[in-house]
N, C-alpha and C positions, 0 to 999 in steps of 0.2 A: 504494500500500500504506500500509494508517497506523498508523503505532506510537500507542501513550499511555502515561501513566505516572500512577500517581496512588496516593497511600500506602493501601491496602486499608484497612487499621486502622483507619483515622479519616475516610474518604469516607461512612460511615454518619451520623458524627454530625455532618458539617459542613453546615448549612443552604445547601442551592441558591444562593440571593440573595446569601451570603456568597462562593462560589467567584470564582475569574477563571479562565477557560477560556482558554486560550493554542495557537493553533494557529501551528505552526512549519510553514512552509515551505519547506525546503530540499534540493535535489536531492543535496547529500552527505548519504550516510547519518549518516558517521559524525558531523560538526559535529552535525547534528540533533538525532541521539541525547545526544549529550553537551552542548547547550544545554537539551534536554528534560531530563534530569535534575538539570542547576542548577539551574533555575527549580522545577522541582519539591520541591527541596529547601532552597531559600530561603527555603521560605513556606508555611504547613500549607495555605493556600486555592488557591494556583496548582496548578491539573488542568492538565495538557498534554498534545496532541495533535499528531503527527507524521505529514508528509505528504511525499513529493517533489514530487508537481505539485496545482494548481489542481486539475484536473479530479478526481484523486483523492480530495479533500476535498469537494469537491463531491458524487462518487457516493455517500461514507460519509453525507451527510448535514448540509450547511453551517449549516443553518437556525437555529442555535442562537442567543440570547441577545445581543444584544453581544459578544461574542469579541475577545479580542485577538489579530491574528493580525503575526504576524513575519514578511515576506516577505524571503528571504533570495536575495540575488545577491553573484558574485562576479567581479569584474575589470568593463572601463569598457560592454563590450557586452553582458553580463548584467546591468549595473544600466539601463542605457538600455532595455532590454526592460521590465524590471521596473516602469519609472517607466510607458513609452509605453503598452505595454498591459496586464502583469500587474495594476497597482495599478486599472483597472478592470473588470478581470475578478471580483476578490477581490469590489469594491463591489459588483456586478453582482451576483453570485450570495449575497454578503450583505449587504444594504444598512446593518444595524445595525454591522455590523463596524468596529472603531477600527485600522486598518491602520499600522502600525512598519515601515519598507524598514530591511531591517539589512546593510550593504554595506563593501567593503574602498576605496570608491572615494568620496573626499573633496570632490570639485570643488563649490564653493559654487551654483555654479548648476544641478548636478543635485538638489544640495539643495533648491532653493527650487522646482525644477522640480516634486521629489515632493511637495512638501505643498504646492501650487497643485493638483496632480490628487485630493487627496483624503487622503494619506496626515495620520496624525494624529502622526508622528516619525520620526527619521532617525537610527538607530544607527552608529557607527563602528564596524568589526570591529578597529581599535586601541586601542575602549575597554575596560575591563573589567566583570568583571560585577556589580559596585554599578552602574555607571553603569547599565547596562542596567538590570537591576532598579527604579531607579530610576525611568528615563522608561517601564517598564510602569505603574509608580504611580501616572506624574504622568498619561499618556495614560487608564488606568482611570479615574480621576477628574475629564475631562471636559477635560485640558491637551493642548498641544501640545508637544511633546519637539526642540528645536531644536539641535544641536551645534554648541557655541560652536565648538570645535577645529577644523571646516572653516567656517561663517560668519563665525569673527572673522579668517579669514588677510585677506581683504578689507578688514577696519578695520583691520589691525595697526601699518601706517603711520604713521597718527595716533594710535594710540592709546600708540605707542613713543613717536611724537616730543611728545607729550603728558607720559607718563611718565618720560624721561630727564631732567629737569629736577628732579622730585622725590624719586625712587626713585635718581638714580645712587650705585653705589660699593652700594649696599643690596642685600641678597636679599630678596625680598618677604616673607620668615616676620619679619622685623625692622619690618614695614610694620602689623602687627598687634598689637595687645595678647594675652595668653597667655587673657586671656575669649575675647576674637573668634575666637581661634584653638579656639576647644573648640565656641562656635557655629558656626562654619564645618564643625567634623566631624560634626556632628549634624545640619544643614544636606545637609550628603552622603550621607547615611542615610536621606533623604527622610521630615525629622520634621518635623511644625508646628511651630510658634510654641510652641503652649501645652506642648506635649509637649518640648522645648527648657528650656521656666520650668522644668517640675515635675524636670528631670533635674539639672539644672545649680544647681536652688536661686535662683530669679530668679525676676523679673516678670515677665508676657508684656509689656508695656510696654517692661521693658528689654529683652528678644529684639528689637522692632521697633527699638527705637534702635540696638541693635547692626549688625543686617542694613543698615539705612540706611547704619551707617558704611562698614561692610565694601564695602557695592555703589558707592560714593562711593572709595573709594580705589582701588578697583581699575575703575573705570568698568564694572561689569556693570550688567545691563539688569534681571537676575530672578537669582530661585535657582537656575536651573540654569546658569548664565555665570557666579554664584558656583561652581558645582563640580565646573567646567570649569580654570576660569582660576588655580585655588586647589588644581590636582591634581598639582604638584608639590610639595607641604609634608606629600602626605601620602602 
């Protein structure tokens, strides 16, 4: 059965090419529904479409465009399903498709497992919904969406016995200057560079030198291990 959601009022005048069509896959109703409508109200262009299974989506008509689709599982043998064959079913049946496993189950190497099969991001269902929101941005625009919070338990060893030498006795919002810290929340909001200068009254020059700092002291890799690792300060 497929729910959608989409503001009437304004799907006249919004240009086709401009949309993201977001198709949610998940077998509770209710989570679905109430993900379909955040995302739909996040953002004038996110259309959302509401499915419980693959195949339903499929008979309404998969075909469409690039899709962003959410394939949602919950506990360690519904994400193992998800990864082993849902995630190439979805491909199968749309080959343009940018595939998100959005899962309650953390293990770093189901992680890597799903985006080896195809998937193009890997949601935590203990993140929130910026996060979310965010790596649908970053996956629309042609990224891969990696969660620090389950791939960094693996480095955190090093990366602790790394950081106790400089950081001790300090909370990391003390590790920051009060600029880095205003780029870091606009950073989480999933803004450029340039869009960063014009908000904050800067260079995009100086955005780049900041982010460099920022990813140097806290050892991240990208922007999104910045707003990951930087999600306690805010």
């Amino acid at each position: 059965m497929e729910d959608s959601l989409q503001d009437d009022s304004a799907s006249g005048k919004l240009d086709q090419d401009l949309q993201t069509r977001i198709v949610i896959i998940d077998e509770n109703a209710l989570s679905r529904s109430c993900l379909m409508r955040c995302l739909a109200a996040s953002e004038g262009n996110f259309v959302t479409e509401g499915y419980s299974r693959i195949a339903d989506w499929e008979a309404a008509g998969a075909a469409v465009t690039m899709p962003i689709v959410l394939l949602c599982a919950t506990g360690r043998k519904a994400t193992d399903t998800a990864i082993r064959r849902d995630l190439d079913l979805v491909i199968q049946t749309a080959p343009e498709a940018r595939v998100i496993l959005v899962s309650d189950y953390e293990e770093p190497t189901e992680i890597v497992a799903a985006l080896e099969r195809g998937a193009k991001g890997y949601i935590a269902m203990s993140s929130n919904l910026d996060v979310a929101i965010a790596a649908i941005r970053l996956v629309r625009a042609g990224g891969t969406f990696v969660p620090a919070s389950g791939l960094l338990s693996s480095r955190s060893q090093s990366v602790q016995a790394n950081e106790e030498g400089e950081t001790s006795g300090r909370s990391r919002q003390t590790v920051f200057t009060q600029r880095q810290l205003e780029v870091i929340d606009r950073l989480r909001q999933g803004e450029s560079n340039k869009l960063i200068a014009y908000k904050l009254n800067m260079g995009e020059c100086t955005v780049k030198v900041h982010v460099r700092n920022i990813m140097r002291k806290i050892k991240a890799r990208n922007r999104t291990e910045i707003a990951f690792l930087t999600n306690e300060l805010f």
